[in-house]
FIDOBA-163328 format. One line per field, with one value per atom (N, C-alpha, C, O): x, y, z; residue in one letter; residue number from 1; atom name. Coordinates in nm, 4 decimals. Example, Ala and Ser with C-alpha at 12.3 -4.5 7.8 and 13.67 -1.06 7.14 Angstrom:
% residues 2
c1	[1.3190; 1.2300; 1.3200; 1.4236; 1.2850; 1.3670; 1.2900; 1.3409] .
c2	[-0.5690; -0.4500; -0.3300; -0.3319; -0.2250; -0.1060; 0.0030; 0.1138] .
c3	[0.7800; 0.7800; 0.7800; 0.8465; 0.7080; 0.7140; 0.7870; 0.8039] .
code	[a; a; a; a; s; s; s; s] .
pos	[1; 1; 1; 1; 2; 2; 2; 2] .
site	[N; CA; C; O; N; CA; C; O] .
This chain:
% residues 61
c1	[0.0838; 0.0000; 0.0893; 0.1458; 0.1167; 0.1994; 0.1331; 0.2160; 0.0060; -0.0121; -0.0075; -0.0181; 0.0127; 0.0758; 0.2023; 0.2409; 0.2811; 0.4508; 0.4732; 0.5545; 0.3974; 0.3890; 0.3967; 0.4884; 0.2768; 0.2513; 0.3123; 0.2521; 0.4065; 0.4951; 0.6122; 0.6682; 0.6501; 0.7888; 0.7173; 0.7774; 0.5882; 0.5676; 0.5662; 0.5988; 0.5338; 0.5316; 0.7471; 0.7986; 0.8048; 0.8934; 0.9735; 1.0707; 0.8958; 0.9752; 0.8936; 0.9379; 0.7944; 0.7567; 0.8121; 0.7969; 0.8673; 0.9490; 1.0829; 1.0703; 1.1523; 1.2413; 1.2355; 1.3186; 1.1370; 1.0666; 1.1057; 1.2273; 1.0202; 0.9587; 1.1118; 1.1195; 1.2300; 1.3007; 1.4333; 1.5231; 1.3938; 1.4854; 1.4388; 1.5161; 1.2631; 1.2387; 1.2829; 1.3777; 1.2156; 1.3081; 1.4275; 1.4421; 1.5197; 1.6620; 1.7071; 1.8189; 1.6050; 1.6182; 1.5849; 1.6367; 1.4965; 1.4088; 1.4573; 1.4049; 1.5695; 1.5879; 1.7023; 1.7700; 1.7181; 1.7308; 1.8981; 1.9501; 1.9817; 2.1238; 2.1524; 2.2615; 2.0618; 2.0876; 2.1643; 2.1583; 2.2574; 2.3762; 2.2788; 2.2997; 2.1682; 2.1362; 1.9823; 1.9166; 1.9608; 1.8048; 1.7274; 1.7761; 1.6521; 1.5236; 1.5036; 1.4093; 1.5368; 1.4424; 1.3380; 1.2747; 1.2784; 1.1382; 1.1055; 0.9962; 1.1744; 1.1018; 1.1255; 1.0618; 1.1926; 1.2482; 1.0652; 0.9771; 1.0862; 1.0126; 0.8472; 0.7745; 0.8016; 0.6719; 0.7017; 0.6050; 0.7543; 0.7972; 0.7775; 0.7468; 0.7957; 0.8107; 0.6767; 0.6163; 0.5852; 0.4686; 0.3815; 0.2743; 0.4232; 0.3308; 0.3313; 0.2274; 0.4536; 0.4822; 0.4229; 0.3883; 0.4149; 0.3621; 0.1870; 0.1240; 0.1386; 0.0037; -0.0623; -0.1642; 0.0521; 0.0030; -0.0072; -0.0852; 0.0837; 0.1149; -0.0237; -0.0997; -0.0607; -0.1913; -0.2729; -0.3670; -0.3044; -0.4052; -0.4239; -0.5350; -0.2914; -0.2768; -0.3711; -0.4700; -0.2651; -0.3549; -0.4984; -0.5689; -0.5178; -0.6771; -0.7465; -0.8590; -0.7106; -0.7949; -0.7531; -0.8361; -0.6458; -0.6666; -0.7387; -0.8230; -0.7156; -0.8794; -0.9663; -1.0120; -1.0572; -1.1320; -1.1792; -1.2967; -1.1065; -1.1151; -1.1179; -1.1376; -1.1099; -1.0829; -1.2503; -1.3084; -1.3065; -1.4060; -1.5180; -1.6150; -1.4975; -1.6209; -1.5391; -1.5787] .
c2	[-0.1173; 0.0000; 0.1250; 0.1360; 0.2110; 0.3105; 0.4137; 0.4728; 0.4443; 0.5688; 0.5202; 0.5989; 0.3539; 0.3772; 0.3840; 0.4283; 0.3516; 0.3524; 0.5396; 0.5820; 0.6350; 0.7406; 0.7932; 0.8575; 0.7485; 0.8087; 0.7093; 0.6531; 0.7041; 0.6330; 0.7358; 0.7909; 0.7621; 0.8431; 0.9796; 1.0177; 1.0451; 1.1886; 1.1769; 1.2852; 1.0601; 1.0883; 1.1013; 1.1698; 1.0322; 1.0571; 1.1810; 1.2345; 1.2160; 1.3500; 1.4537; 1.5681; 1.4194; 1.5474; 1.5363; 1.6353; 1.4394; 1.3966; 1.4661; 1.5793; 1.4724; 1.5238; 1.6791; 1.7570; 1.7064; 1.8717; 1.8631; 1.8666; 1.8498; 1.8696; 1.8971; 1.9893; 1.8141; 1.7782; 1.9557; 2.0004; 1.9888; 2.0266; 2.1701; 2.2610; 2.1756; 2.3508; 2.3357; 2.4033; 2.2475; 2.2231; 2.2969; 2.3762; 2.2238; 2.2780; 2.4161; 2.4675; 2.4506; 2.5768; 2.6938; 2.8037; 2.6716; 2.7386; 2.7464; 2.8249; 2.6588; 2.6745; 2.7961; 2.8187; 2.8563; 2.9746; 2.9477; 2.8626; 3.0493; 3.0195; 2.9339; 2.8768; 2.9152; 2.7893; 2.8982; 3.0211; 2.7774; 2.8240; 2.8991; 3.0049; 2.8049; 2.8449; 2.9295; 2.9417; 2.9751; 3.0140; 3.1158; 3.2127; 3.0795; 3.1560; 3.2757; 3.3069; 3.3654; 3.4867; 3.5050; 3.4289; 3.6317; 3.6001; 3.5851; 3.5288; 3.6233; 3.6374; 3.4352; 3.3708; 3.4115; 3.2806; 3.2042; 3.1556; 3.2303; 3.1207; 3.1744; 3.0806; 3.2920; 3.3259; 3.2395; 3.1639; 3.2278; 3.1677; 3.0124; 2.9629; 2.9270; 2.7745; 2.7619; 2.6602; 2.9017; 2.8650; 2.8821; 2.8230; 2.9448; 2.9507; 2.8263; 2.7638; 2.7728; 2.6290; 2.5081; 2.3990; 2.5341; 2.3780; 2.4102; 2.3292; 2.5583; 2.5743; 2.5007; 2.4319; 2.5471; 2.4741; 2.3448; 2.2990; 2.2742; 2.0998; 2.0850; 2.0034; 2.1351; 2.0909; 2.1441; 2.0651; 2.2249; 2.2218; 2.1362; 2.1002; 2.1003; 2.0015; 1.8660; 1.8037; 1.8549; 1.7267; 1.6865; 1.5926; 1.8047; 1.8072; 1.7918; 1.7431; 1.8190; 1.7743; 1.6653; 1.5998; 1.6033; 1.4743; 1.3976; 1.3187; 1.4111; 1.3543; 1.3875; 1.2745; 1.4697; 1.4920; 1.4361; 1.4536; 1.3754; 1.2781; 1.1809; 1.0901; 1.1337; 0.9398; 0.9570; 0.8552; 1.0914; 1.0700; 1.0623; 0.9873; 1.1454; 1.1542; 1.0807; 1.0481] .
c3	[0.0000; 0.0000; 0.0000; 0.1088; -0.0761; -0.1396; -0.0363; 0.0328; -0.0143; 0.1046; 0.2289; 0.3230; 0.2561; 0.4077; 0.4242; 0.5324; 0.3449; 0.3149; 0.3259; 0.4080; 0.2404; 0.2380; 0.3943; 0.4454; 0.4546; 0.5736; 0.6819; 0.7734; 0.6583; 0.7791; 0.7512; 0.8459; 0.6144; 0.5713; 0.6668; 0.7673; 0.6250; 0.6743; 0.8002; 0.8487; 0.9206; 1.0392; 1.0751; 1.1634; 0.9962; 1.0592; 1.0156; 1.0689; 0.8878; 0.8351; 0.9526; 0.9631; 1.0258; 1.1132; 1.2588; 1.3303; 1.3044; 1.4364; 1.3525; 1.3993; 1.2993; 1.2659; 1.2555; 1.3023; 1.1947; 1.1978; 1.3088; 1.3278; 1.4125; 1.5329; 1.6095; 1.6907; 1.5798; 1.6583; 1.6285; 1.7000; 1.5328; 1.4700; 1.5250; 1.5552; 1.5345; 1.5351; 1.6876; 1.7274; 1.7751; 1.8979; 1.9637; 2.0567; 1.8574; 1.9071; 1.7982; 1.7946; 1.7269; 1.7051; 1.7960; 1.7762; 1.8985; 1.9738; 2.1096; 2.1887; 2.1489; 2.2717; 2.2808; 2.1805; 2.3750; 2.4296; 2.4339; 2.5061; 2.3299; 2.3583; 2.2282; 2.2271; 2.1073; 2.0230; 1.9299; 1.9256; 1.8390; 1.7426; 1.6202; 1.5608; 1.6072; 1.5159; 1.4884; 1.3850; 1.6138; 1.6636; 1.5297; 1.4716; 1.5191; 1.4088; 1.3858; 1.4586; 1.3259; 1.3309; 1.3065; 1.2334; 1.3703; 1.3239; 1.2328; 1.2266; 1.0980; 0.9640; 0.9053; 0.8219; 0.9570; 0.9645; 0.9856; 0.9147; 1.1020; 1.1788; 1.1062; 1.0737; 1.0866; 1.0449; 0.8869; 0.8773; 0.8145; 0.7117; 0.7031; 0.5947; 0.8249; 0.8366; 0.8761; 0.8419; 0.9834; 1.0594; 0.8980; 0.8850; 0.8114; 0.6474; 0.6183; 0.5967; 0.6142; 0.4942; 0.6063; 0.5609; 0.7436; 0.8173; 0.7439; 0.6758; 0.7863; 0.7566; 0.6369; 0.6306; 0.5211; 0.3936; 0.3614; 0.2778; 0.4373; 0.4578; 0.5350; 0.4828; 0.6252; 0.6812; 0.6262; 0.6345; 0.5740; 0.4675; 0.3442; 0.3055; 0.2745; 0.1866; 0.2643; 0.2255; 0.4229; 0.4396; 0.4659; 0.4288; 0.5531; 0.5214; 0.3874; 0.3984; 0.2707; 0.1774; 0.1535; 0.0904; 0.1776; 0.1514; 0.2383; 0.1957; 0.3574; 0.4696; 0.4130; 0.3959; 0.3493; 0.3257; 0.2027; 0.1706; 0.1355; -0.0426; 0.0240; -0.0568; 0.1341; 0.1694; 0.2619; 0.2994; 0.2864; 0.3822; 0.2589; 0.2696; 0.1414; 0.0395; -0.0444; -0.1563] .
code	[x; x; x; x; x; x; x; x; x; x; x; x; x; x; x; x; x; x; x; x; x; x; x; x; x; x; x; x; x; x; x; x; x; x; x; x; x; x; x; x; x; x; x; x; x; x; x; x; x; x; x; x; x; x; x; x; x; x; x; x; x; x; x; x; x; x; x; x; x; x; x; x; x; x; x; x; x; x; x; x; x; x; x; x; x; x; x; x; x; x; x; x; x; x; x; x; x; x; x; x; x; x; x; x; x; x; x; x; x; x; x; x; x; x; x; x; x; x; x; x; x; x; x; x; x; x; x; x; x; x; x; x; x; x; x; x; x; x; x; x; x; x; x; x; x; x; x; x; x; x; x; x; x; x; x; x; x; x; x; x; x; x; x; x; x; x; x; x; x; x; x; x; x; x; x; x; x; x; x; x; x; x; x; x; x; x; x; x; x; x; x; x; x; x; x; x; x; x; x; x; x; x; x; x; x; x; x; x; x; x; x; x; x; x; x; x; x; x; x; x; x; x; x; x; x; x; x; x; x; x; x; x; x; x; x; x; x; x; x; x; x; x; x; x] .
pos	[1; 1; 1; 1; 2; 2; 2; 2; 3; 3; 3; 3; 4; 4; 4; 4; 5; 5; 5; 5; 6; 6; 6; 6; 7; 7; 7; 7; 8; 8; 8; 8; 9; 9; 9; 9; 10; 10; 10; 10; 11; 11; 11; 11; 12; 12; 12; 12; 13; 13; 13; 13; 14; 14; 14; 14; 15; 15; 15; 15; 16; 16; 16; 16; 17; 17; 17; 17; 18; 18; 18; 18; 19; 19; 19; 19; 20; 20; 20; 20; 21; 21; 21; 21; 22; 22; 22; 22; 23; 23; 23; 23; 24; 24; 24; 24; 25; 25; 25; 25; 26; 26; 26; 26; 27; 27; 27; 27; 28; 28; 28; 28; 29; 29; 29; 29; 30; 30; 30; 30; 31; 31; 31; 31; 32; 32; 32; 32; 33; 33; 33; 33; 34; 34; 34; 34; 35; 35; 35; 35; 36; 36; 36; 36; 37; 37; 37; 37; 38; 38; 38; 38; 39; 39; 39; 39; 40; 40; 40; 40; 41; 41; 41; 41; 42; 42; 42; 42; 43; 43; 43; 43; 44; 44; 44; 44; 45; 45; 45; 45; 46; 46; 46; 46; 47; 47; 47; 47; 48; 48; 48; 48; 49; 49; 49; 49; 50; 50; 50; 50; 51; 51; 51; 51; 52; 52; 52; 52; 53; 53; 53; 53; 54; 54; 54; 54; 55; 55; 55; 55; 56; 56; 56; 56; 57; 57; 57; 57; 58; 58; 58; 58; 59; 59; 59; 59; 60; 60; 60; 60; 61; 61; 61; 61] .
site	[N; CA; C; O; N; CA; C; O; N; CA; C; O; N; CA; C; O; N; CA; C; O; N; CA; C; O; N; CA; C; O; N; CA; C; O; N; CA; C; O; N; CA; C; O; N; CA; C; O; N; CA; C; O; N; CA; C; O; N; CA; C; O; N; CA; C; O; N; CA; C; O; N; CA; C; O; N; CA; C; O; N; CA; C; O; N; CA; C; O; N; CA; C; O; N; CA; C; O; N; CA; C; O; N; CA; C; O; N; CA; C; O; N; CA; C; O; N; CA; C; O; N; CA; C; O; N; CA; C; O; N; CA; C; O; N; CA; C; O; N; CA; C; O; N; CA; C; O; N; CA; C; O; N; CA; C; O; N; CA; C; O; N; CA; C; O; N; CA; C; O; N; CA; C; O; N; CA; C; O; N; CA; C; O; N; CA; C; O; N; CA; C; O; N; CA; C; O; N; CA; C; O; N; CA; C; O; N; CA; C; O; N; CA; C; O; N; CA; C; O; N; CA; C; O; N; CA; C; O; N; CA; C; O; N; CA; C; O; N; CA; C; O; N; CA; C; O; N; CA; C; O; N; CA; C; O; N; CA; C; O; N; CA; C; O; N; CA; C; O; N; CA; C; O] .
């Protein structure tokens, strides 16, 4: 099944996200965000969840 293979890759491509804005965010980091940075990544997660919502939404209709 090609979309559960899919959605095993995106959960771990988002533990990796997750892991990464993390240690971007902590206080003192080498490589910490600016804001224009971070309003920029909070656009591109928005659009990924919007992407995924329509795809929930094609498997519900």
């Amino acid at each position: 099944m090609p979309a559960g293979t899919e959605m095993t890759r995106l959960k771990r491509d988002i533990e990796a996200l997750e892991q990464a804005v993390n240690l971007d965010l902590k206080p003192g980091s080498k490589t910490a965000m600016t804001a224009s940075q971070k309003r920029a990544l909070k656009s591109e997660i928005q659009q990924a969840m919007q992407a995924l919502d329509e795809l929930a939404t094609r498997l519900t209709g």
